[in-house]
N, C-alpha and C positions, 0 to 999 in steps of 0.2 A: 717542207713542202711534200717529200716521198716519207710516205713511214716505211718504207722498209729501209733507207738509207739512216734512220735511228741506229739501228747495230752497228751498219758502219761506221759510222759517228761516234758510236763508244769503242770501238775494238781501236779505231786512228787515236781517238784522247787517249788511251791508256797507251798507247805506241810512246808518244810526242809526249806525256805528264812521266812517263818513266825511265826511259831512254834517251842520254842527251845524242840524240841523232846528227851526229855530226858527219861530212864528208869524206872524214878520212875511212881506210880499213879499218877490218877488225882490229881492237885491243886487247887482247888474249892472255889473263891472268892464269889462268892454269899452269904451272909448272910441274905440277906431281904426276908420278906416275904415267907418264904419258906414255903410249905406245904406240908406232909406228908401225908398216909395214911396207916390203921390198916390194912397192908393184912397178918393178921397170924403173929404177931409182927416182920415185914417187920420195921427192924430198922438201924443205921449207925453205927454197929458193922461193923468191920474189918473181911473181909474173911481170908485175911491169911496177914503172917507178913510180913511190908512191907518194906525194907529195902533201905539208898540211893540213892545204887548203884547195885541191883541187880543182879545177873549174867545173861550173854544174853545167848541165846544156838540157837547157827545158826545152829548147827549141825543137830538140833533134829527141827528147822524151817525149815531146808531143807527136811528133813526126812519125813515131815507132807508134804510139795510137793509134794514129791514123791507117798507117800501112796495114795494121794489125785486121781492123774493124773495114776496111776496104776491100783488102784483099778476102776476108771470106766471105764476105757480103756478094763481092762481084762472083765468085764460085756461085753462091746458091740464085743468084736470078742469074746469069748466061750460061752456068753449065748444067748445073740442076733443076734451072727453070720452077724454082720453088714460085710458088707464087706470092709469097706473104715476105719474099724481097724486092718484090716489085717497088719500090717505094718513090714516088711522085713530092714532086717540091709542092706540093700543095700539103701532104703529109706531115711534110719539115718543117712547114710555117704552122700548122695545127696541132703541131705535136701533143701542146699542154692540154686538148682534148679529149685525150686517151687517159682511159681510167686501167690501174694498176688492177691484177688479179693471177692468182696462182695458175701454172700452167702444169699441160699435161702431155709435155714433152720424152721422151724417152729416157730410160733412165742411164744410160750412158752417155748420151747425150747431156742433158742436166747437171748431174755431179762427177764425171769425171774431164767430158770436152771444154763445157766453161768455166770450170778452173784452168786447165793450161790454156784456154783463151784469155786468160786473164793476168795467168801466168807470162804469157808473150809482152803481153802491155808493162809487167812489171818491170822481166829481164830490159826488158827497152829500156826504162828505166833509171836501173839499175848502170846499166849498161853505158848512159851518160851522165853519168856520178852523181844521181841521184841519191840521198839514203833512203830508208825502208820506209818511210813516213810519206815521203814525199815520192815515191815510187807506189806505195798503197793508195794515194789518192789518185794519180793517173790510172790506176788500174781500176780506182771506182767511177772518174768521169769517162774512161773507155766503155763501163758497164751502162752509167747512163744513156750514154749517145749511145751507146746500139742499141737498148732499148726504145729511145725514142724517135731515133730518127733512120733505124738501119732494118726497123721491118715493120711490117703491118698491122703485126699480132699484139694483144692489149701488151704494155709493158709485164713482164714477171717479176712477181715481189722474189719469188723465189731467187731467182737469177742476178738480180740487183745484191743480195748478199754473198751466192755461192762464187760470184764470177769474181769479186774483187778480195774477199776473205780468203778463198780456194784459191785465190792467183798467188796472192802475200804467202801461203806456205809454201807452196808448189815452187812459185816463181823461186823463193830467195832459197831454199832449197838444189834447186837447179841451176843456178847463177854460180853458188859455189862447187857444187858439184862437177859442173864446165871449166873450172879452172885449175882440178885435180887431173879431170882428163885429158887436159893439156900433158900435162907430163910422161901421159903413155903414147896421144898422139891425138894432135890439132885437130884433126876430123872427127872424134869421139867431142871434145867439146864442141863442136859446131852442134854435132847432130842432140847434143844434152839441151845447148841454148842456140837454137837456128837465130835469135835474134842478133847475135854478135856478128853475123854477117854485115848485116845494116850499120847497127851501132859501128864497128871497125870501121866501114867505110867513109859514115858520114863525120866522124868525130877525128878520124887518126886517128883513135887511141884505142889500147888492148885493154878489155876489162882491168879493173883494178881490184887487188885481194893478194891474199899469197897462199902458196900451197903447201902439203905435209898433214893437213886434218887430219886425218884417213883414220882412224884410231881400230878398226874392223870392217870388215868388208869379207862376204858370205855368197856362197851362188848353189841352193839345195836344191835337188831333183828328190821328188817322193812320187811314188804309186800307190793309189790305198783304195777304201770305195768309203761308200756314204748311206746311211738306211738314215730316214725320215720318217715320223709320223707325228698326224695332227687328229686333235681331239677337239667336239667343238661342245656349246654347252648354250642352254637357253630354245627360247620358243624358234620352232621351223629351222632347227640346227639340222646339218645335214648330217651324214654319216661318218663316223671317223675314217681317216685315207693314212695310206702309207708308201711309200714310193723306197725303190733301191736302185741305186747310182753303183754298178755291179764294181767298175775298175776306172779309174781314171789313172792320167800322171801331168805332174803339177812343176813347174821349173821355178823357184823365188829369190827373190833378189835382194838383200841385207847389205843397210850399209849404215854405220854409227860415223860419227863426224865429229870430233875431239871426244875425250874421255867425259863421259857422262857423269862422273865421280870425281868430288871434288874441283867443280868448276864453277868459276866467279868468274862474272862477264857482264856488261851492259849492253851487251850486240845481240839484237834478237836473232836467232837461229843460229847462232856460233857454238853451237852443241845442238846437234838435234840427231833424229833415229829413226829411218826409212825402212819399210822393207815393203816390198812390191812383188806380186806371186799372180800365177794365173794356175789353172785347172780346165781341163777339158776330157774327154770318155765315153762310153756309154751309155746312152739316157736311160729314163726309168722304165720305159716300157709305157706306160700309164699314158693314159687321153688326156695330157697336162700340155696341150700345143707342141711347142721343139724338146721338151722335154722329154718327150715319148722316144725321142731319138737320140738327141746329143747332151753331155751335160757340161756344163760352162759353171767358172767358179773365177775370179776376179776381184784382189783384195787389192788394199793400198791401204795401209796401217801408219800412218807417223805421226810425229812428238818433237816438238822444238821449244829450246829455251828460248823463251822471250825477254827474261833478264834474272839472272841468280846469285847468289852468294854458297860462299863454301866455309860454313861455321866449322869451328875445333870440337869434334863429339869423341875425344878421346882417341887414344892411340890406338893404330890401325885399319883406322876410320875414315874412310872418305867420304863426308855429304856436299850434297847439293840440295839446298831450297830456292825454290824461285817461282814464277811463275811459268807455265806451262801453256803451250797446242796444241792441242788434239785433233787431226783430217783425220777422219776415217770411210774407208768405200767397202763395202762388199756386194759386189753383185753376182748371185748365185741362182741357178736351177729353183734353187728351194725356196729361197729368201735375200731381200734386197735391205742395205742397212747402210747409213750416210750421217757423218755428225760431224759440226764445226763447235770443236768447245775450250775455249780457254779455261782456266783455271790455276791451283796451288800443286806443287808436287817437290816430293823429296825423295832424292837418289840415293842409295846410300851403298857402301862397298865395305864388307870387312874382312878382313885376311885374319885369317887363319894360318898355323902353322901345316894342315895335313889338307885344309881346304880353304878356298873363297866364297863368299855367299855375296850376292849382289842383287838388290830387292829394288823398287822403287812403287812408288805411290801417287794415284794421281787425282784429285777430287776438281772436275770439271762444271761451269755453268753449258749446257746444250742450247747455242745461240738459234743453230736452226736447223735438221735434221730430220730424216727421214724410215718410215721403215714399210715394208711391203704390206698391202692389203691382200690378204689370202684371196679373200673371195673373188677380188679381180685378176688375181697373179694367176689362179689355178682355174678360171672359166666353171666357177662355183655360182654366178649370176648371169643374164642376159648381159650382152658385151652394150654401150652407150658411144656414142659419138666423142660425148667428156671423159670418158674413162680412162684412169690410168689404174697402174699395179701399185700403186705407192699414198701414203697419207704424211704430209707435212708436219710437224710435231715440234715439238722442242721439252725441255726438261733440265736434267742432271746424267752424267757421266763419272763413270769411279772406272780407274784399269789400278790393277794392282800386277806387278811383277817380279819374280823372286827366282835366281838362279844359283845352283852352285857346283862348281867348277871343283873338281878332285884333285889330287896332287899327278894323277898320271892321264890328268887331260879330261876325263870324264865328266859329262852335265848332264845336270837333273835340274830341267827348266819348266816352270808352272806359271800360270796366269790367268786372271778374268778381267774381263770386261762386263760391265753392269750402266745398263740405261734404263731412264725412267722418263719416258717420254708422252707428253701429252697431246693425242691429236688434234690439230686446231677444224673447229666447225666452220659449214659453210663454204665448204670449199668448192670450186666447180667442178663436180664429180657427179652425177647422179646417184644415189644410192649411197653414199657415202656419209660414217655416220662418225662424231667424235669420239675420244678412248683414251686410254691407256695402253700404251706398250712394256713391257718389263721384257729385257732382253739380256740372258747372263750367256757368256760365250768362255768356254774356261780351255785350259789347250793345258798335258803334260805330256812330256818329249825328255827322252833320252838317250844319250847320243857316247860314242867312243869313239875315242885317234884310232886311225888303224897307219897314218899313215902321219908324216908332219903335215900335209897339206888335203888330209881325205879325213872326215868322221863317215861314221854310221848311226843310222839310228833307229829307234819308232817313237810315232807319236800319236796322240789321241786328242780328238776337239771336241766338245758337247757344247751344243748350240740350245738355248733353253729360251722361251718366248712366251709370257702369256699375254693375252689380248682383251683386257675388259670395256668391252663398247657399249653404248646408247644408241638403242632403237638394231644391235645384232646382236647374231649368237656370239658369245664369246669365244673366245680359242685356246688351246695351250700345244704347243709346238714342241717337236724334238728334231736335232739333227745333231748324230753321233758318223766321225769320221777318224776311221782308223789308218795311219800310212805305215811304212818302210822308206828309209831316206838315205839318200848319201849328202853331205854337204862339201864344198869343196872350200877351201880357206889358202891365202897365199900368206908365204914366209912371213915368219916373224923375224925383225933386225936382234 
């Protein structure tokens, strides 16, 4: 009946056709190599007892829906007084009225807010021993019903995927996350999963999972700046522009969650790789709106096994195949960039005698994604009523990664990201025309111990974009960002 609930529909069959989702915890085949670390005797005690066959409580998974989709709802009509929460039981009984169509919502709002709205509905969940399967569909009929019945604005296709796809990584991500911070202190897991407030009280029961994943964990401070320029091409193209982002400083947050290398598992997200970083500085000077003023930089990068094997490739060899996650956010001064893509990828680890090299590979389908419209981002057309900074797209995603670790601590870390994204026509945008995006984002960084728990380093990022459109000028983008970094790192046992 929804086509945008198609995706969902295939991302849950491939959940439930691959994964026997069962109620209990993880089952965690990995025994090699694992490494730990001393955050506060961050150990593989059992959070709570783990039984089975647990009982599920859909009741109190519904419940955490509800709360979920209520309580912001009652925010935006009594405090915010939005209007388009107004929503009248005449609405609710009419719902099947409303015709589905992309919005043009803000972009933080969009792909970073409704995923962790989504993300709440899952930890709920989750949270009443739910598994991932059956926690992703609560977080897709949460997405419905607030589509349809919890505001006035046409349903968003857009939002029907981002909210319950983006919840599923975020969510289960953060579920176990909450239950690592347990072990440094109860209020850190509150504040990772506010849902366990609910879930604890209505259920008894303390999430269920056990702790000790931890296998890395990072917290880098960098200063660097940023020079941009864009080149456009075709009839009524405007002038080429360049902008300088003179100094910023950026604080980012890395955290890997069992060993990436050589892990066999059926448990989707029981190996995955977050890192989370902001930027702020200087703006460019330029008649580019807040830009002129301030610059803002806002990643979220991550990657979870959805289920893998760890075949014999020879001695000293750790791989991982399996299937792969890919969320990625960047919203930046310069350029905005958003992708939900599953796909194949292989980790691989080899040790060396004088060095480690540690590569991986990831060949993504781009379920549904996003990337910035210059000419609306930068106030390059007459502003519209419909207008957003952003054109919906979908395509293909490649990240390739490759590090190596010296015998007295030293890395030399490299990496691209490559999308091929297709604008979809017709969108409600005025002015807005179908395309191509090609977007290669490459980052090398190198870093020294200075201390057991302090590196240094620098690092370098080339943001590469070109843009071939119908019915505009075409574009080809640069954005080169150079830093200086400290990262800080706790004991290894």
């Amino acid at each position: 009946m929804l086509k945008s609930h198609f995706i969902c529909f295939l991302f849950v069959s491939t959940i439930i056709a691959v994964f026997p989702c069962s109620g209990e915890t993880d089952s965690f085949h990995n025994e090699q190599h694992e490494i730990t670390f001393n955050l506060q005797k961050m150990d593989a005690s059992t959070v709570s007892a783990v039984n089975d066959k647990p009982e599920k409580h859909y009741l109190a998974a519904f419940g955490g829906m509800m709360l979920v989709n209520t309580t912001i709802s009652s925010w935006n009509r009594f405090v915010s007084r939005a209007s388009w929460a107004k929503v009248g039981w005449d609405d609710v009984i009419h719902f099947y009225d409303r015709q589905q169509s992309w919005d043009t919502d803000w972009y933080w709002t969009n792909f970073a807010l409704h995923p962790y709205q989504g993300a709440l509905t899952y930890m709920a969940a989750r949270g009443s021993n739910l598994n991932a399967a059956e926690s992703f569909f609560m977080a897709t009929l949460a997405s419905t019903a607030w589509e349809y019945l919890y505001e006035l604005n046409a349903p968003s296709k857009n939002d029907l995927i981002y909210t319950p796809i983006g919840g599923f990584a975020v969510g289960e991500m953060f579920y176990r996350l909450s239950l690592e911070a347990d072990q440094i202190n109860r209020l850190y897991g509150y504040l990772i999963n506010p849902m366990r407030t609910y879930t604890e009280f209505v259920t008894g029961e303390k999430p269920r999972g056990t702790t000790g994943h931890i296998y890395d964990i990072s917290l880098k401070f960098s200063v660097g700046t940023t020079k941009t320029y864009s080149w456009f091409s075709g009839n009524d193209a405007p002038d080429s522009d360049s902008e300088l982002y003179p100094v910023f400083i950026s604080p980012e947050f890395t955290v890997i969650y069992n060993d990436p290398y050589g892990w066999d598992s059926n448990e989707p997200y029981s190996q995955f790789e977050l890192t989370m970083g902001g930027a702020f500085g200087a703006g460019s000077g330029e008649d580019s709106g807040s830009n002129a003023d301030f610059m803002y930089d806002i990643t979220i990068l991550s990657n979870g096994m959805l289920f893998s094997r760890a075949p014999d490739m020879g001695e000293n060899k750790d791989t991982t195949i399996g299937i792969v996650f890919d969320y990625d956010f960047i919203w930046h001064s310069f350029m905005e960039l958003s992708a939900l893509s599953p796909g194949f990828a292989i980790k691989q680890r080899i040790r060396n005698k004088a060095s480690t090299i540690e590569w991986q590979w990831h060949l993504d389908t781009l379920l549904l994604g996003t990337s910035d419209y210059y000419y609306f981002m930068h106030d390059l057309v007459p502003e519209t009523k419909t207008r957003r900074e952003y054109s919906y797209n979908t395509g293909f995603e490649s990240v390739f990664m490759w590090k190596r670790t010296g015998s007295q601590g030293q890395t030399l870390n490299t990496g691209t990201r490559f999308y091929a994204m297709w604008d979809f026509p017709d969108q409600v945008q005025t002015g807005a025309h179908s395309g191509w995006d090609f977007v290669c984002i490459s980052n090398l960084d190198y870093e020294v111990p200075v201390s057991s728990h302090v590196n240094i380093g620098f690092g370098n990022n080339l943001y590469l974009k070109k843009c071939i459109y119908y019915g505009a000028p075409d574009i080809f983008q640069t954005v080169y960002t150079g830093t200086v970094f400290a990262r800080l790192k706790p004991g290894q046992k």
